[in-house]
N, C-alpha and C positions, 0 to 999 in steps of 0.2 A: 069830807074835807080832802082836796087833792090839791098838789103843786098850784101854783098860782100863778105861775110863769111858766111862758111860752118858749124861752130862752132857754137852753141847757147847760148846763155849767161846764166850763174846761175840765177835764182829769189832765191830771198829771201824777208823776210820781218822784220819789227822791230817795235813794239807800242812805239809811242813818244806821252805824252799826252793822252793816252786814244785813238790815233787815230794809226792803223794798217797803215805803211808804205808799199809798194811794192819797190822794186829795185835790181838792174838787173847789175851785174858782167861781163866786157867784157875783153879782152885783157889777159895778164899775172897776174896771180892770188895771183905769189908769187916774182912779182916784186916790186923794193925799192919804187916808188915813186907812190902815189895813184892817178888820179884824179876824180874830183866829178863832174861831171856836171847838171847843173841845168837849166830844161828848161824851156820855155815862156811861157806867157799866152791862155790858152786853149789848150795846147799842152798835150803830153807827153814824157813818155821816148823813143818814137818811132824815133820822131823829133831828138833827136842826136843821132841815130844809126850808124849812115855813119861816123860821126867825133869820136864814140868812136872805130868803128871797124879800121878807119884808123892808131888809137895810141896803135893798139895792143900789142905793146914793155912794155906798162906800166900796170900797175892794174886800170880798168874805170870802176866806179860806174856812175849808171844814176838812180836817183829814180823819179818816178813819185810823182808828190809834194803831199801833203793832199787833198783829194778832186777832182784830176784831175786821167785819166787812171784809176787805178784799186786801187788806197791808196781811204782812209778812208776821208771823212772831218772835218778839226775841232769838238770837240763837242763845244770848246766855240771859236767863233773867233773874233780875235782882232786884231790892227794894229800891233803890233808884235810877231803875232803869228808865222808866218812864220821865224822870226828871230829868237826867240827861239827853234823854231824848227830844226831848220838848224846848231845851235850851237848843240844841243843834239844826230842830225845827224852823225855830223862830230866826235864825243867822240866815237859814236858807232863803226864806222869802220874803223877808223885811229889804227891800229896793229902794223904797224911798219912804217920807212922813211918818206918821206917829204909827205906832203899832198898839192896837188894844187888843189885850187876852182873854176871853171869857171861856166859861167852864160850866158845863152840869152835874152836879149831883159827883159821883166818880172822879169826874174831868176835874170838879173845883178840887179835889183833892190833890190829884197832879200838879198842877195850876199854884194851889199856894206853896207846896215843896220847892218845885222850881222859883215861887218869887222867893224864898228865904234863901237861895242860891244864887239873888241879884238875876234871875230873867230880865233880859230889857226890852222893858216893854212902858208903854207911855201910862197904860190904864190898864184898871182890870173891875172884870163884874163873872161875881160867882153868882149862877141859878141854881137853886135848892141846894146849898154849896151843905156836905156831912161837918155837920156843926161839932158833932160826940161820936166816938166808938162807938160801935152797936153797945144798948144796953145790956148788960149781964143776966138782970133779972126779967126783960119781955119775954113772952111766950112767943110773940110771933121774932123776933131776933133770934132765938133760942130754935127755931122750927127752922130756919132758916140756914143757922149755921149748923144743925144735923144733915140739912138736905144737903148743903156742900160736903159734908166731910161722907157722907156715904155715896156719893159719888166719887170722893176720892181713893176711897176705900176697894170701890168696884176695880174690876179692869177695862181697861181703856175703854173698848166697844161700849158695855155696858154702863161704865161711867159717863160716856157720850149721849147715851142715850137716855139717860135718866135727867143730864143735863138741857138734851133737847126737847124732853116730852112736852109736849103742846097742850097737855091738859097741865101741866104747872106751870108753864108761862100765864096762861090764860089766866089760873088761878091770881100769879102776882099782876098783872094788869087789873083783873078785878078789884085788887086790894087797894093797889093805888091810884084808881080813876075815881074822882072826884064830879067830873062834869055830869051834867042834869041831860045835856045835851046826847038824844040815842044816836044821831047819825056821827057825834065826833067818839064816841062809847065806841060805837061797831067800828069805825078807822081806826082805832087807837089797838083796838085788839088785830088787826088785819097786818096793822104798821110792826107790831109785836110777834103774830104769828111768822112773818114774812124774817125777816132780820132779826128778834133775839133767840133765833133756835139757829142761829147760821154759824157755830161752833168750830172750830177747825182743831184747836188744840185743847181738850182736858186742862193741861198744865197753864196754861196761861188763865181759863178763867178761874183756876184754883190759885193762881198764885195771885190775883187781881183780887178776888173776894178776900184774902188772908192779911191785904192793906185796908181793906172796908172795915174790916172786922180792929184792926187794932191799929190805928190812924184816922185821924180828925183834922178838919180845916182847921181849930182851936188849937194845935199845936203848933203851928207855922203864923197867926194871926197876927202875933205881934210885932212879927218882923216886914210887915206889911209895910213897905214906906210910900208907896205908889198910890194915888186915887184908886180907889176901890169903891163898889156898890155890889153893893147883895141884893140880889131880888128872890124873897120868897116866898111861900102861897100858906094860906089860911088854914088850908086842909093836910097841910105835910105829912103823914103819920110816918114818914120815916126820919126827918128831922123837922121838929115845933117852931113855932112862932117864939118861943120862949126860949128854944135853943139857940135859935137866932139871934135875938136880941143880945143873948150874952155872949158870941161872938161876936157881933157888930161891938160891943164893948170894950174888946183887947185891943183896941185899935182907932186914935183920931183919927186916921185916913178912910175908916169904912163905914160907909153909909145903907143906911136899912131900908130895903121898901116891901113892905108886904099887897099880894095881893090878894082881894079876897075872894071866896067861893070855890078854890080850886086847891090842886095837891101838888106830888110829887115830880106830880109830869106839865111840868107849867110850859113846857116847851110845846105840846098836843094842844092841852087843852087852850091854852091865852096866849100863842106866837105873838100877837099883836098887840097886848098890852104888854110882854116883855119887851119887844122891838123898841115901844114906845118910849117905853122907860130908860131903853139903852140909848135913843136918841135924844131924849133929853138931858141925859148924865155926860154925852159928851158935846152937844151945845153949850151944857152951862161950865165948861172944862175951856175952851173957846172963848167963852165971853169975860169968863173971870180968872182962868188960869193962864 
């Protein structure tokens, strides 16, 4: 699976805080409706290429967060750095029409702190949005926050490196690839190898995991007053069909679509039944809102 388009999207960049943003312009540049999308943990703007190039019709920013891709890292970071930041975001390149914000996995986390701090924004759609704190009792959550803390424990170098090892990225792509599909399997781990070992600061993905770990979209849900839709996949193992539902709950504003046969990475594996999904959540926004 590769890019889809021939076009290449603008960079630009914008200092929030002392820190140099990157981000990247796709689709129609001088259409009404903007969106923002914000990607996961360890990622970057790479990771939704495929779901902005699909909603070509509208104006899609994708920046890569503080500290991850090629932006800057906080110089001071805090629990809500990233929320002010994302407020500050959204003032910069809202020009005109509606503004929708969407989020993966990490990013839906961001995403609903900044909406309980009134983001204005018209819409929002969180993908595999962290429904619960990691559980206390899984083995593999449990494996997971060892592997952080003994990176953090390391010195710099060596905590970098155990951060970047390519045989435990691989590991966690394995865990979370769901598709049947060998040639989006083999991209998926390529998309992975390339961009989630690209590390620049220990402290930032230590201080980024330490909100995974103790914050949930389920804290901020009910203060959701904005159309919202969640889309997410049958195969989650890091957040269920079931956890979802009970956040889709806290909330008459947010609407649930599960899709089937896939996981955590719905952004890889089904760009195009989420695109789909997103263009009909804001057609039917249009015709009855």
């Amino acid at each position: 699976m590769l890019s889809s388009s021939s076009i290449l999207p603008q960079k630009d960049s914008v200092t929030i805080f002392q820190t140099k943003t990157y981000y990247w312009t796709y689709g129609n540049p001088h259409a009404d409706t903007t969106l923002v999308l914000i990607h996961g943990f360890r990622g970057d703007h790479h990771g939704l290429e495929l779901i902005a190039e699909a909603l070509n019709e509208y104006r899609v920013i994708v920046p890569d967060l503080p500290g991850f891709g090629l932006s800057e890292p906080f110089v001071e970071h805090h629990n809500h750095a990233y929320t002010h930041w994302l407020q500050q975001f959204i003032l910069h390149i809202h020009n005109q029409g509606k503004v929708i914000i969407f989020g993966h996995s990490f990013g839906t986390l961001i995403v609903s702190a900044a909406l309980a701090l009134s983001l204005p924004v018209d819409q929002v759609i969180l993908v595999n949005p962290l429904a619960e704190t990691l559980p206390r009792y899984n083995p593999i959550a449990q494996l997971t926050v060892f592997y952080y803390w003994l990176a953090g424990i390391l010195p710099e170098r060596s905590g970098l490196n155990l951060l970047q090892s390519k045989f435990i990225v691989k590991a966690m792509s394995k865990a979370m690839i769901k598709t049947k599909n060998k040639k989006v399997k083999k991209w998926i781990h390529g998309q992975h190898d390339q961009h989630f070992t690209n590390i620049a600061s220990k402290k930032t993905i230590l201080h980024t995991f330490q909100m995974i770990k103790n914050h949930s979209v389920s804290q901020y849900a009910k203060d959701i007053s904005t159309p919202c839709l969640i889309i997410a996949a049958e195969k989650d193992n890091i957040s269920s069909p079931s956890k979802q539902r009970k956040l889709a709950n806290l909330s008459p504003n947010i609407k649930l679509h599960i899709i089937p046969s896939y996981g955590h990475l719905l952004h890889y594996e089904a760009p195009e039944a989420v695109a789909k999904k997103i263009k009909d959540f804001l057609e039917e926004s249009t015709h009855y809102g």
